[in-house]
mmCIF entry with sequence, helices, sheets and N, C-alpha, C, O atoms, coordinates in Angstrom:
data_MODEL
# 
_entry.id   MODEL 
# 
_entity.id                         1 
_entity.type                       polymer 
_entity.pdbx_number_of_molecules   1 
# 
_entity_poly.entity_id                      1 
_entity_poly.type                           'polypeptide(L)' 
_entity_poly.nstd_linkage                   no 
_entity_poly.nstd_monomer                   no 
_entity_poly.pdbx_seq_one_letter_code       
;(UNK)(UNK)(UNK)(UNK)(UNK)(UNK)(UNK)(UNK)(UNK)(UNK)(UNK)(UNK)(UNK)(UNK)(UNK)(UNK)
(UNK)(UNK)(UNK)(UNK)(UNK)(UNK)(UNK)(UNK)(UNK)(UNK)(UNK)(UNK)(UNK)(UNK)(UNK)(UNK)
(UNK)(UNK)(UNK)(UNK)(UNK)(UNK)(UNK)(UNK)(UNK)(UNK)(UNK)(UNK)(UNK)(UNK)(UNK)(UNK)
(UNK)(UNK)(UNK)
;
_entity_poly.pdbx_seq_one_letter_code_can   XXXXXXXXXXXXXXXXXXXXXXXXXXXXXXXXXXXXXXXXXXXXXXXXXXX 
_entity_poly.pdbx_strand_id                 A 
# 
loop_
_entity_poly_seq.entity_id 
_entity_poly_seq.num 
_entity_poly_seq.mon_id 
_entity_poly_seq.hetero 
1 1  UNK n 
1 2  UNK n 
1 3  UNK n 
1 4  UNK n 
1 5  UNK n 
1 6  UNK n 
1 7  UNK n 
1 8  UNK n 
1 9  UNK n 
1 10 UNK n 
1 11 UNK n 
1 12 UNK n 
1 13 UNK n 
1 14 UNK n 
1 15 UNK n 
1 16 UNK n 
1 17 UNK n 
1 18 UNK n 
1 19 UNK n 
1 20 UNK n 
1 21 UNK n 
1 22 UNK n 
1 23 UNK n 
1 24 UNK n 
1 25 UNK n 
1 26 UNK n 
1 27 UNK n 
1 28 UNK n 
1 29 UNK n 
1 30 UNK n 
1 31 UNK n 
1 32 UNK n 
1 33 UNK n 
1 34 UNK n 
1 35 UNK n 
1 36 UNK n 
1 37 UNK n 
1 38 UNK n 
1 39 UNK n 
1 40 UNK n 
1 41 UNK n 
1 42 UNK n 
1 43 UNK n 
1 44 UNK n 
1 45 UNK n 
1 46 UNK n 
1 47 UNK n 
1 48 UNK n 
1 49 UNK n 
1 50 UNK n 
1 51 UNK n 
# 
_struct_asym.id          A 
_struct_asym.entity_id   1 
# 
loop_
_struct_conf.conf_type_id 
_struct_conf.id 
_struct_conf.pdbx_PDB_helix_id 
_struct_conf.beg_label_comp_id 
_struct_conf.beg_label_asym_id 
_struct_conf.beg_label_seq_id 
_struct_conf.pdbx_beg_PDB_ins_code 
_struct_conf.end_label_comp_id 
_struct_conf.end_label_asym_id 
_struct_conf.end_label_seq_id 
_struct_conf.pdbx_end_PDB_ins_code 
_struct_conf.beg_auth_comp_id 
_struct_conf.beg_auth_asym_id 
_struct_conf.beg_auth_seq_id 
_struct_conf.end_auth_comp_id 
_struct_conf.end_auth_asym_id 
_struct_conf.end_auth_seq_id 
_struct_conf.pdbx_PDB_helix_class 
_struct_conf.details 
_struct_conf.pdbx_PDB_helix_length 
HELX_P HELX_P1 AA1 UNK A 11 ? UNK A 13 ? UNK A 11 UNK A 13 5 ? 3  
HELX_P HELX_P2 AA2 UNK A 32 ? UNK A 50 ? UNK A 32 UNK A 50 1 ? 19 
# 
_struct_conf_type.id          HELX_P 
_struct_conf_type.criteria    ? 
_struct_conf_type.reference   ? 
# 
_struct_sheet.id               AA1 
_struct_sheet.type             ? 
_struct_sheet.number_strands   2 
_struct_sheet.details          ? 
# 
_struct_sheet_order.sheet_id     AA1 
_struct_sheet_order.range_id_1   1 
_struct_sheet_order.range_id_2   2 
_struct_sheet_order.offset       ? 
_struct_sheet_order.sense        anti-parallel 
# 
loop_
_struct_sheet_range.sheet_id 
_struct_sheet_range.id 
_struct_sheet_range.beg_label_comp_id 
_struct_sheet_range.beg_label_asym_id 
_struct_sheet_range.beg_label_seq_id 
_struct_sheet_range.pdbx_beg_PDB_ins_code 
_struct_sheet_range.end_label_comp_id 
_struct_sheet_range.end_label_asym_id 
_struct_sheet_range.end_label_seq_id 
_struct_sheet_range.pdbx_end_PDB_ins_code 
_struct_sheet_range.beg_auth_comp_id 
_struct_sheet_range.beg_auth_asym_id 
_struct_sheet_range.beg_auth_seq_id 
_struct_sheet_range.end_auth_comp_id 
_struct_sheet_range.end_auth_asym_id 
_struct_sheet_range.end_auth_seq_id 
AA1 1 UNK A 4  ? UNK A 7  ? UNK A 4  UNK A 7  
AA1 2 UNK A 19 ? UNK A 22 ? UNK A 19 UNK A 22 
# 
loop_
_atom_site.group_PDB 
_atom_site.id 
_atom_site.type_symbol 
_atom_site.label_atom_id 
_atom_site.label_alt_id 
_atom_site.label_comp_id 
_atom_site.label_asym_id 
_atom_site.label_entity_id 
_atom_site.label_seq_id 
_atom_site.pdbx_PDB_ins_code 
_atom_site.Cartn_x 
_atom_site.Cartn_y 
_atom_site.Cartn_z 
_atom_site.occupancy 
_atom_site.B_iso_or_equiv 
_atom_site.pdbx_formal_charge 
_atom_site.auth_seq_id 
_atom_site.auth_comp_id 
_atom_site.auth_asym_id 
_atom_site.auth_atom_id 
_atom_site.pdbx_PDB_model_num 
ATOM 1   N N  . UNK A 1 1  ? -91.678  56.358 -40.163 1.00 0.00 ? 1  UNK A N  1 
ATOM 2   C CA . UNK A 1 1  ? -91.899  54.984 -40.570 1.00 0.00 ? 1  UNK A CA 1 
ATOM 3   C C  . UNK A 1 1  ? -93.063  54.959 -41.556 1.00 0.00 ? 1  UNK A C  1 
ATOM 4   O O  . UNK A 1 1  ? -94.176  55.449 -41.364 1.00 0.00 ? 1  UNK A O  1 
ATOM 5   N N  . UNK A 1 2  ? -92.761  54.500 -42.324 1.00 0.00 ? 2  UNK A N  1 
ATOM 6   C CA . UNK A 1 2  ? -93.963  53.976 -43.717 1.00 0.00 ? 2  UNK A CA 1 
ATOM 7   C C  . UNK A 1 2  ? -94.810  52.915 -43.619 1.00 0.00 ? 2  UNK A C  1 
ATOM 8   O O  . UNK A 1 2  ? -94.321  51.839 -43.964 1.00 0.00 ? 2  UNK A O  1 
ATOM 9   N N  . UNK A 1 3  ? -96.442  52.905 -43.082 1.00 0.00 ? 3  UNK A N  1 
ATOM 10  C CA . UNK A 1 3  ? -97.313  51.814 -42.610 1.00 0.00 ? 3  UNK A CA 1 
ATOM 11  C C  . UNK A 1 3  ? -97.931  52.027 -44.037 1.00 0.00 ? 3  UNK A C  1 
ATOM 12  O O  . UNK A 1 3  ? -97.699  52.900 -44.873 1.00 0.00 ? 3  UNK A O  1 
ATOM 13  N N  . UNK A 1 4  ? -99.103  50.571 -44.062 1.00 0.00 ? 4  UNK A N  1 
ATOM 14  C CA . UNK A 1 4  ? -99.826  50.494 -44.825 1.00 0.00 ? 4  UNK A CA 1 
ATOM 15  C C  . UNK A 1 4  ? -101.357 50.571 -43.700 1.00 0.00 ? 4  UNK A C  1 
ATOM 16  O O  . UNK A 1 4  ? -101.202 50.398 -42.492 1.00 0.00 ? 4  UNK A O  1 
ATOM 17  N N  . UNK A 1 5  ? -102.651 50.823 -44.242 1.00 0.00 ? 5  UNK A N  1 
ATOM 18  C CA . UNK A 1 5  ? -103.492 51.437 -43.321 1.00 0.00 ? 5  UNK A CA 1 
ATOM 19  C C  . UNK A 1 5  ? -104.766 50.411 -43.826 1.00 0.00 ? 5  UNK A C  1 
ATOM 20  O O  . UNK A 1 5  ? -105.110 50.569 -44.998 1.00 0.00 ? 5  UNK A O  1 
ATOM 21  N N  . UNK A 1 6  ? -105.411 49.487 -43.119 1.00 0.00 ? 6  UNK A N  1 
ATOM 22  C CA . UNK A 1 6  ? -106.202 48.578 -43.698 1.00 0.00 ? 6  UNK A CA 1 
ATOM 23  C C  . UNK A 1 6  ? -107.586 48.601 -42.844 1.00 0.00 ? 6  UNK A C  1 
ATOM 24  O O  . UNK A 1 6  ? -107.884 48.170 -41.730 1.00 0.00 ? 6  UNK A O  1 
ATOM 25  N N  . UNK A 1 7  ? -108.441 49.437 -44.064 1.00 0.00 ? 7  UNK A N  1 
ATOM 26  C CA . UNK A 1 7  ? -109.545 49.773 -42.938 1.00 0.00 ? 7  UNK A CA 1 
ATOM 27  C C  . UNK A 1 7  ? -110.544 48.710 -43.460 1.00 0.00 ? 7  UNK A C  1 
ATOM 28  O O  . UNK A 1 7  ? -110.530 48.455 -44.664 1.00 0.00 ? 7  UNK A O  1 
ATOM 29  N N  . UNK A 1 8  ? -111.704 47.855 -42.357 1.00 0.00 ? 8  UNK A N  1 
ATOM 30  C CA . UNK A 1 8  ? -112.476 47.345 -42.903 1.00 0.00 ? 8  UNK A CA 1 
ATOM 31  C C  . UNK A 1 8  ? -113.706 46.991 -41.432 1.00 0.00 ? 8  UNK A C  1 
ATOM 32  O O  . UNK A 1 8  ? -113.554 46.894 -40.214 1.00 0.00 ? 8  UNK A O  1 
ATOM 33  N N  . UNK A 1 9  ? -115.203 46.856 -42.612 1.00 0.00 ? 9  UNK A N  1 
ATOM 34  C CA . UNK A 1 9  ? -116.371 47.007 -41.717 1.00 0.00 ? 9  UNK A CA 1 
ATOM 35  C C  . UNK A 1 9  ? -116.638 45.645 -40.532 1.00 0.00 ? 9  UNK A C  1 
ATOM 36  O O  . UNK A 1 9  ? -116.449 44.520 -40.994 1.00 0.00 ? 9  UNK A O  1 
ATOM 37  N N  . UNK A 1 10 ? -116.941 45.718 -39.474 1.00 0.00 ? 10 UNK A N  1 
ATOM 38  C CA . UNK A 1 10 ? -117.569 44.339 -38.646 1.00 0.00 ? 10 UNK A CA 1 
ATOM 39  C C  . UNK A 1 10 ? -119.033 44.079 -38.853 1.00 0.00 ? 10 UNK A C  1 
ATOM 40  O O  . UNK A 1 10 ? -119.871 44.687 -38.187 1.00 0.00 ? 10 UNK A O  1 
ATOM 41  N N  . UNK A 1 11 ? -119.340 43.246 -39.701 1.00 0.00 ? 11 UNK A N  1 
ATOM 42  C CA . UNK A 1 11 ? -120.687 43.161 -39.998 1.00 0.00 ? 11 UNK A CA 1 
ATOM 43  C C  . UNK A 1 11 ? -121.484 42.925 -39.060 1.00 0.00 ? 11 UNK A C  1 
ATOM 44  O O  . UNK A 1 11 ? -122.493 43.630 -39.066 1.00 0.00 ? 11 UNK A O  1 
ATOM 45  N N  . UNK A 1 12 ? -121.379 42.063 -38.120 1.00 0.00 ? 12 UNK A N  1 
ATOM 46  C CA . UNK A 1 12 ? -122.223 41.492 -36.595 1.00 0.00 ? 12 UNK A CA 1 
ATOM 47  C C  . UNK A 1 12 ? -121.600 42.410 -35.649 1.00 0.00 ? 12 UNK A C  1 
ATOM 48  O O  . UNK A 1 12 ? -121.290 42.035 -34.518 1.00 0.00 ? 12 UNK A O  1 
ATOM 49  N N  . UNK A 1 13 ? -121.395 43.650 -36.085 1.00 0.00 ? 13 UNK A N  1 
ATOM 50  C CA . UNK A 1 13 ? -120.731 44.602 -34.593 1.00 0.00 ? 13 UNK A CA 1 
ATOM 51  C C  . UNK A 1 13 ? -122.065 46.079 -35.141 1.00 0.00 ? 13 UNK A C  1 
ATOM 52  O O  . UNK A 1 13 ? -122.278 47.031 -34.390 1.00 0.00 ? 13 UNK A O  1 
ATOM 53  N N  . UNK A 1 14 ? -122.490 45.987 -35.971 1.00 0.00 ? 14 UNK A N  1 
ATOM 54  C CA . UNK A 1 14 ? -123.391 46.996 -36.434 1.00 0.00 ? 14 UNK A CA 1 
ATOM 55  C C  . UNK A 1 14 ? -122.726 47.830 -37.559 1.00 0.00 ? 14 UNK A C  1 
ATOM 56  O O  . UNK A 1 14 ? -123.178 48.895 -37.981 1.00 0.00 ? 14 UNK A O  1 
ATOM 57  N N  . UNK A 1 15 ? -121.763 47.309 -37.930 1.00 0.00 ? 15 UNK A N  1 
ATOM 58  C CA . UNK A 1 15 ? -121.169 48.077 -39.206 1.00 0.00 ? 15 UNK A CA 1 
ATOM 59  C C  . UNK A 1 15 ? -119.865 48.559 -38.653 1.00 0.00 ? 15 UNK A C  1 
ATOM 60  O O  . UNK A 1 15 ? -119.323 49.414 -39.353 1.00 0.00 ? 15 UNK A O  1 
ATOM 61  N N  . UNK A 1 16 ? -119.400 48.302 -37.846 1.00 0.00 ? 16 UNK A N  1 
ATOM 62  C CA . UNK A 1 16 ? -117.970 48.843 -36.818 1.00 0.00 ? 16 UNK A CA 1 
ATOM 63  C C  . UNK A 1 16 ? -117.137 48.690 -37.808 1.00 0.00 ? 16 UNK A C  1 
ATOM 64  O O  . UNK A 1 16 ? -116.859 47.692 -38.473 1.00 0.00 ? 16 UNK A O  1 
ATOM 65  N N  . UNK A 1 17 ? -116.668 50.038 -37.860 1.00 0.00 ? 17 UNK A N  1 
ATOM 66  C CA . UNK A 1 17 ? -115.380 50.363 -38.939 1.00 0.00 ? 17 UNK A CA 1 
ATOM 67  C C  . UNK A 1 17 ? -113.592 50.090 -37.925 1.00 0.00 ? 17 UNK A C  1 
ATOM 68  O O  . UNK A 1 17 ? -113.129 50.412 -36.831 1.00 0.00 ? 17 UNK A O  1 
ATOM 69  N N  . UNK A 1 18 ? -113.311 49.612 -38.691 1.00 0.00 ? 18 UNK A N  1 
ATOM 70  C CA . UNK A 1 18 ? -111.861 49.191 -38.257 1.00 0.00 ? 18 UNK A CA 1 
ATOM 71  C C  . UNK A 1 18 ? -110.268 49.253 -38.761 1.00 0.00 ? 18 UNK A C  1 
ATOM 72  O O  . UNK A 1 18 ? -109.822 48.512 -39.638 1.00 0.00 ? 18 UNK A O  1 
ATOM 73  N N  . UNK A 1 19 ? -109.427 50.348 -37.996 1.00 0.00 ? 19 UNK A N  1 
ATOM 74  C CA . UNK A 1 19 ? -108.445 50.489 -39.009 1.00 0.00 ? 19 UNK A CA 1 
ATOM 75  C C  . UNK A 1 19 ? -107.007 49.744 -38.645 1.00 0.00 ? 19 UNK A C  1 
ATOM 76  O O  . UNK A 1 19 ? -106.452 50.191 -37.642 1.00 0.00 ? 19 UNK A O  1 
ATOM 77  N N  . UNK A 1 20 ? -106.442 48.826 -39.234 1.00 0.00 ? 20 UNK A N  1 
ATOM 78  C CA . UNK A 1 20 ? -105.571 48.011 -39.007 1.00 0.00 ? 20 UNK A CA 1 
ATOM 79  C C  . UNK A 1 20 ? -104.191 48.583 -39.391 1.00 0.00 ? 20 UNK A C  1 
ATOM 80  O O  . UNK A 1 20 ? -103.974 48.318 -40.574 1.00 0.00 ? 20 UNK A O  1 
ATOM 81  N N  . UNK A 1 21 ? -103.243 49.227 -38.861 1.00 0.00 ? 21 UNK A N  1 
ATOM 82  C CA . UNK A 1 21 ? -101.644 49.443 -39.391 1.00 0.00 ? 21 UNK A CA 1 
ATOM 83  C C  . UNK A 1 21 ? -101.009 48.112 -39.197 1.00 0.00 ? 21 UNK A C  1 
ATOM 84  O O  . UNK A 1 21 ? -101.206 47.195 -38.400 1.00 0.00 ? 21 UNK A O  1 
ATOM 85  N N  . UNK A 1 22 ? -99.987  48.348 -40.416 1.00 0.00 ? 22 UNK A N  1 
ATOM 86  C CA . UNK A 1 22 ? -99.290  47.411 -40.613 1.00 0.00 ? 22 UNK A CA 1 
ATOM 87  C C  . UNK A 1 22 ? -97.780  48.062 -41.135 1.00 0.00 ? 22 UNK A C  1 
ATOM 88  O O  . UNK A 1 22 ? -97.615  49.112 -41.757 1.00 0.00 ? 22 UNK A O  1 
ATOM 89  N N  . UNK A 1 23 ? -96.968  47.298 -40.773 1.00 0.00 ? 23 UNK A N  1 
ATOM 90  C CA . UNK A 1 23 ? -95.092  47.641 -41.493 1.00 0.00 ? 23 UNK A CA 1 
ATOM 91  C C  . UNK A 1 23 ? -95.305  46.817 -42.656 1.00 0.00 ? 23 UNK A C  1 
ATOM 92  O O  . UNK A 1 23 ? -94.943  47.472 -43.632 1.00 0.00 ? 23 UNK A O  1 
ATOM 93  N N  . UNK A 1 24 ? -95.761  45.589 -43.029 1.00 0.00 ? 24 UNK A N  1 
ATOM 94  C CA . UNK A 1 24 ? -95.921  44.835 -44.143 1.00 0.00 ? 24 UNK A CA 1 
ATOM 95  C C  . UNK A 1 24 ? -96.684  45.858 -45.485 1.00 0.00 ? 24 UNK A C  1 
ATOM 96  O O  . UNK A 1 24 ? -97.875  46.123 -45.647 1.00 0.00 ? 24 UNK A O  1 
ATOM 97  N N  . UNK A 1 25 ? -95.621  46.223 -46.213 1.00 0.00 ? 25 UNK A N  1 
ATOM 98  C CA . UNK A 1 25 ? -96.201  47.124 -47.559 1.00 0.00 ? 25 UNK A CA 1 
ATOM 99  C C  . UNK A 1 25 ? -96.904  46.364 -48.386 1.00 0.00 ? 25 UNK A C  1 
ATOM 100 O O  . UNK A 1 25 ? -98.082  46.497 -48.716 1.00 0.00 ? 25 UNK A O  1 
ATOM 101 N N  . UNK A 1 26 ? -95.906  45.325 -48.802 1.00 0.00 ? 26 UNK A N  1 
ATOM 102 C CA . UNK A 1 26 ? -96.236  44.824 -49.928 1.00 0.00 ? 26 UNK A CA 1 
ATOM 103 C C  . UNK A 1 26 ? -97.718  43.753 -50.085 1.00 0.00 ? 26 UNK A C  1 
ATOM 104 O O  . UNK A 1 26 ? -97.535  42.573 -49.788 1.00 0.00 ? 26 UNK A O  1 
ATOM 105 N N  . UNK A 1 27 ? -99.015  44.132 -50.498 1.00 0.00 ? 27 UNK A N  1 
ATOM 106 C CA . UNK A 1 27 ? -100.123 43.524 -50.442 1.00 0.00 ? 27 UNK A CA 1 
ATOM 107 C C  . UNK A 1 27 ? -99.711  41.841 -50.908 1.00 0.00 ? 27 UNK A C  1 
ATOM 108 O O  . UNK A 1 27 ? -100.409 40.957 -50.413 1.00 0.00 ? 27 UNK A O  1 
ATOM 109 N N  . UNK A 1 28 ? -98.757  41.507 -51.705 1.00 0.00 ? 28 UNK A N  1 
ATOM 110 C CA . UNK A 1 28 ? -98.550  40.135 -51.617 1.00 0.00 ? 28 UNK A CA 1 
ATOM 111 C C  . UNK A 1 28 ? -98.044  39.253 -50.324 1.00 0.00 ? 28 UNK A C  1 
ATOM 112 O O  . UNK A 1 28 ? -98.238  38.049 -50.157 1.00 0.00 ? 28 UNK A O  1 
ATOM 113 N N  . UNK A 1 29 ? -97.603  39.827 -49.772 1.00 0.00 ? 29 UNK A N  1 
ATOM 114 C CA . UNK A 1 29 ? -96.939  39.416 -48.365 1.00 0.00 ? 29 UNK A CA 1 
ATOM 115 C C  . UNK A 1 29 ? -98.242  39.147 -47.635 1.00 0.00 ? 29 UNK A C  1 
ATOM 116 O O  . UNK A 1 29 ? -98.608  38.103 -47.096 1.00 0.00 ? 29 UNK A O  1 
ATOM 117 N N  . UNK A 1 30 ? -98.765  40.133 -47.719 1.00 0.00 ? 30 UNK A N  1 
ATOM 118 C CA . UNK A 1 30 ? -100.029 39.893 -46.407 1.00 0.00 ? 30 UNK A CA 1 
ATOM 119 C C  . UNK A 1 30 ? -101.673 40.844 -47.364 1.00 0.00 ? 30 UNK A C  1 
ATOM 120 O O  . UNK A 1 30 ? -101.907 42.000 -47.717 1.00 0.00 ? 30 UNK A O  1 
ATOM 121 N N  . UNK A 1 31 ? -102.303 39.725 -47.414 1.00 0.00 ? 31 UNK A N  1 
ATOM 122 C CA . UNK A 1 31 ? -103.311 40.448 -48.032 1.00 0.00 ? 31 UNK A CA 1 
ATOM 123 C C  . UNK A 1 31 ? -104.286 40.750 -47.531 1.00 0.00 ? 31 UNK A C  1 
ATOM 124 O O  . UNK A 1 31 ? -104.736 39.985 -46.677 1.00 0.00 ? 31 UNK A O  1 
ATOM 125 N N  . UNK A 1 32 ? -105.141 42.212 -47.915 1.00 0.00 ? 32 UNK A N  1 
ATOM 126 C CA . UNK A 1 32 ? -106.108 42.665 -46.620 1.00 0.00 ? 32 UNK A CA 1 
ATOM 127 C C  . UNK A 1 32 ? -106.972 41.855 -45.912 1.00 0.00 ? 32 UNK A C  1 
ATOM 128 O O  . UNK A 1 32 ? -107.268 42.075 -44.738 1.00 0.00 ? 32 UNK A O  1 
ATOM 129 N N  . UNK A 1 33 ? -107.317 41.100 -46.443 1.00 0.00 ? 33 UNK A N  1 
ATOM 130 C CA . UNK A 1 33 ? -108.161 40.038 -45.980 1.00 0.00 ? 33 UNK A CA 1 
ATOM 131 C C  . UNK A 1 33 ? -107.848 39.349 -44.736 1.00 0.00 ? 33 UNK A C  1 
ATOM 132 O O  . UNK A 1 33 ? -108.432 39.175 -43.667 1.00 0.00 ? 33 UNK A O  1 
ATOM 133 N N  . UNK A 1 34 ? -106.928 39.075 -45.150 1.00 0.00 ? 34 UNK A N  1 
ATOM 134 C CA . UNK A 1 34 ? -106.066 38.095 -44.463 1.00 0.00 ? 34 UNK A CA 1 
ATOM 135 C C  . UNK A 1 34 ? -105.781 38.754 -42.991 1.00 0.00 ? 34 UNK A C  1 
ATOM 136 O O  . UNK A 1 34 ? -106.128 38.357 -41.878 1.00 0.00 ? 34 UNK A O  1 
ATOM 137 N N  . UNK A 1 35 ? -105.124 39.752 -43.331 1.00 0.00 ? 35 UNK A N  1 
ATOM 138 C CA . UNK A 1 35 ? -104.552 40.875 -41.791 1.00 0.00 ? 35 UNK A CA 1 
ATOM 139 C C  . UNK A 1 35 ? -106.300 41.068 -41.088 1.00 0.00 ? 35 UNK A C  1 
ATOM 140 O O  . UNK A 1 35 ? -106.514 41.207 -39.883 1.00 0.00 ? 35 UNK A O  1 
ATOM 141 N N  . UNK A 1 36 ? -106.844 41.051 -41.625 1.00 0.00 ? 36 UNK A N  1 
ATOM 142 C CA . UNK A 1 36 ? -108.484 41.270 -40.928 1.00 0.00 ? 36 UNK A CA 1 
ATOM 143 C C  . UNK A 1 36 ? -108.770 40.574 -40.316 1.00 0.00 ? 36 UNK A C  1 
ATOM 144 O O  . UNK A 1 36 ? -109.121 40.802 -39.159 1.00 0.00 ? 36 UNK A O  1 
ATOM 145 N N  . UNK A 1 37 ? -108.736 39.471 -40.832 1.00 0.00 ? 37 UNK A N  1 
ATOM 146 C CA . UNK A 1 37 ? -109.301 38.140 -40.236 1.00 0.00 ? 37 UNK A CA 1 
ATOM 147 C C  . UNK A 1 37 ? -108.339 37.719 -39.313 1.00 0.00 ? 37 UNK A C  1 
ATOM 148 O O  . UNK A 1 37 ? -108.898 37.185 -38.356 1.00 0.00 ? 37 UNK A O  1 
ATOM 149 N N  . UNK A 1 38 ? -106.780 37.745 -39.177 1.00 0.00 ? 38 UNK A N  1 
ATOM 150 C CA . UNK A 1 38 ? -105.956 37.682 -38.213 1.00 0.00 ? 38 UNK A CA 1 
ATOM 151 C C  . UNK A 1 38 ? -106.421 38.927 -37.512 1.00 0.00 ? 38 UNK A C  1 
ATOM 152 O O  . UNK A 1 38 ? -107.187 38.438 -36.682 1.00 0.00 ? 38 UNK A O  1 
ATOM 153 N N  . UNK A 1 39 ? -106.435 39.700 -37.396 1.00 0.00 ? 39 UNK A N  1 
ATOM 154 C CA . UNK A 1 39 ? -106.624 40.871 -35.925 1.00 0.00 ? 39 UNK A CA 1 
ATOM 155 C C  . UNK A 1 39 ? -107.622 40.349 -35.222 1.00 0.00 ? 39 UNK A C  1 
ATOM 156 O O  . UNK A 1 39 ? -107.483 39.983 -34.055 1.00 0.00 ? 39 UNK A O  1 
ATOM 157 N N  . UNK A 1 40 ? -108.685 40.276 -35.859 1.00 0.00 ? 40 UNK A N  1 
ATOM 158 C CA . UNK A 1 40 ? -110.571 40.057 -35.156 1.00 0.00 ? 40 UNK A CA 1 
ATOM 159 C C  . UNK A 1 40 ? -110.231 38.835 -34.897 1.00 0.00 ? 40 UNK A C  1 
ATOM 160 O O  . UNK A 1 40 ? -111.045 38.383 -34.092 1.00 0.00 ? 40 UNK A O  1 
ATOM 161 N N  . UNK A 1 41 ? -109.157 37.792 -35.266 1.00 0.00 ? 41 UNK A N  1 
ATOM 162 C CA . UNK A 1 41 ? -109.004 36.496 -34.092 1.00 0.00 ? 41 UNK A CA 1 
ATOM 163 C C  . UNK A 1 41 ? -108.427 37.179 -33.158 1.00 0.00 ? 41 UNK A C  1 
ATOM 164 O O  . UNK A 1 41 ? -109.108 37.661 -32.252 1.00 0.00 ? 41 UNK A O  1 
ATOM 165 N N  . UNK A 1 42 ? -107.564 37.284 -33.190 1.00 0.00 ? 42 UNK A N  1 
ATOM 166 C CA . UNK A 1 42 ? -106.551 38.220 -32.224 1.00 0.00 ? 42 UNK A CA 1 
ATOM 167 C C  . UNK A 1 42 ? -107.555 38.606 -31.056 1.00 0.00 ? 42 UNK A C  1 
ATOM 168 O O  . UNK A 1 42 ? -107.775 37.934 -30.048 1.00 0.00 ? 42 UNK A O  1 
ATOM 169 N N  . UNK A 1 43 ? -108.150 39.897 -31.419 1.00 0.00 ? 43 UNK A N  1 
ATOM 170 C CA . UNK A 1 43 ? -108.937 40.354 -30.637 1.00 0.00 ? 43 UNK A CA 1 
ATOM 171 C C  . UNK A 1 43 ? -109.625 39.509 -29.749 1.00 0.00 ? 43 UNK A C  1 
ATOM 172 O O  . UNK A 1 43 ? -109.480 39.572 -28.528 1.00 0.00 ? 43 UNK A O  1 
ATOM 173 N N  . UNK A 1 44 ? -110.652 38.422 -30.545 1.00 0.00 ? 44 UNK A N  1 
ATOM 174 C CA . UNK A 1 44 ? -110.971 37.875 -29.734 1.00 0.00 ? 44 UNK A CA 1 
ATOM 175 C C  . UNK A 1 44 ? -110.454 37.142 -28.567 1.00 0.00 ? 44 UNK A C  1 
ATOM 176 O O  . UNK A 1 44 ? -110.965 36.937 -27.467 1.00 0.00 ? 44 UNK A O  1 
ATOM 177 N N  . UNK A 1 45 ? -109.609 36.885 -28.939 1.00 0.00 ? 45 UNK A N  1 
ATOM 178 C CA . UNK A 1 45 ? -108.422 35.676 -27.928 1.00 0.00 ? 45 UNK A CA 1 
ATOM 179 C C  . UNK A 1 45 ? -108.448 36.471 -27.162 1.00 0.00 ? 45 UNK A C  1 
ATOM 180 O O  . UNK A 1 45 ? -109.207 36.353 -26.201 1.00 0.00 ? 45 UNK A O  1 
ATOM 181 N N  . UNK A 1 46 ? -107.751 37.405 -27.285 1.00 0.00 ? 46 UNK A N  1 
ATOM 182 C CA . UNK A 1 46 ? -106.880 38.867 -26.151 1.00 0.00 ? 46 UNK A CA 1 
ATOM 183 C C  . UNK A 1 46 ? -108.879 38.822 -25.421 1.00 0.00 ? 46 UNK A C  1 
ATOM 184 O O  . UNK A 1 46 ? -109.186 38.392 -24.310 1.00 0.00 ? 46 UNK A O  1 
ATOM 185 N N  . UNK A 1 47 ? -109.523 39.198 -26.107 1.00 0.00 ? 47 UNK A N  1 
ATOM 186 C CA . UNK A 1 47 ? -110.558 39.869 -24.919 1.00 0.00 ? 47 UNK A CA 1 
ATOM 187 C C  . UNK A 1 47 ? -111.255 39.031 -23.765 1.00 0.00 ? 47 UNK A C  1 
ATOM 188 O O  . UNK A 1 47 ? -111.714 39.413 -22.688 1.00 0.00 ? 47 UNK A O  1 
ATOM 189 N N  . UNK A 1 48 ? -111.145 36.880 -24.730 1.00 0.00 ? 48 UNK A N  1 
ATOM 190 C CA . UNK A 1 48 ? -111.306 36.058 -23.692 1.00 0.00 ? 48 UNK A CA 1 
ATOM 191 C C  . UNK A 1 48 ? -110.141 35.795 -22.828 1.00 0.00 ? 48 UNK A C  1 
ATOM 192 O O  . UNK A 1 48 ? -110.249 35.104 -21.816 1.00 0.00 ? 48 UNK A O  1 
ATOM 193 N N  . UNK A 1 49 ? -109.463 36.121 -23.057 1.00 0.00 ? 49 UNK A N  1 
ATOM 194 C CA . UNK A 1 49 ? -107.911 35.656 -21.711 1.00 0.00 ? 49 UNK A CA 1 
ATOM 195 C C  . UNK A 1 49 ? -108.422 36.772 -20.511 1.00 0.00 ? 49 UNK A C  1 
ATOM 196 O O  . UNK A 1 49 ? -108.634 36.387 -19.361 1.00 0.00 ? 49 UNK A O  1 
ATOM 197 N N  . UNK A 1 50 ? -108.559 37.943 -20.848 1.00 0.00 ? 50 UNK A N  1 
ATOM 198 C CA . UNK A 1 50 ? -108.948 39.187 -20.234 1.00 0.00 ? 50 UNK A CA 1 
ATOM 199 C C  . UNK A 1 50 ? -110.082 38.755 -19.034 1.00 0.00 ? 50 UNK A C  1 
ATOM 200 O O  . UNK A 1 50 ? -109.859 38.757 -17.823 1.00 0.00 ? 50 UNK A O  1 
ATOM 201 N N  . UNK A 1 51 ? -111.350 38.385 -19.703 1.00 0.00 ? 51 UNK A N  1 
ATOM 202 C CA . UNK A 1 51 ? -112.392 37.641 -19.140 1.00 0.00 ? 51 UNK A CA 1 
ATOM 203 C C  . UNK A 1 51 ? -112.385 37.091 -18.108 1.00 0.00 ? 51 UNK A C  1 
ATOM 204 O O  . UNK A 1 51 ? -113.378 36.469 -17.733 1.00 0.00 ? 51 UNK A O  1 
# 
C-alpha cells in the first residue's frame, strides 16, 4: 500500500516530533496542516474519553 508520511513538531509538548500516515496522496485533498491539526484533536478527545 502507498501512504503519504506527515511528520510535524508539538510545540507545548517540548518539541515532540510526530509522524502521521495517511492513504490520502494527493496534498490537495488533505493538506499537512490540516491532517495535524485533525490528529492532535483526535488525540485529545481519544485521551479525555479514556480519562
Amino acid at each position: 500500500m502507498i501512504v503519504r508520511a506527515v511528520d510535524y513538531m508539538v510545540p507545548d509538548r517540548k518539541g515532540e516530533r510526530i509522524r502521521l500516515i495517511t492513504s490520502i496522496l494527493d496534498p490537495s485533498g488533505a493538506v499537512a496542516e490540516d491532517l495535524a491539526r485533525c490528529h492532535h484533536d483526535r488525540w485529545e478527545a481519544e485521551t479525555v474519553a479514556i480519562s
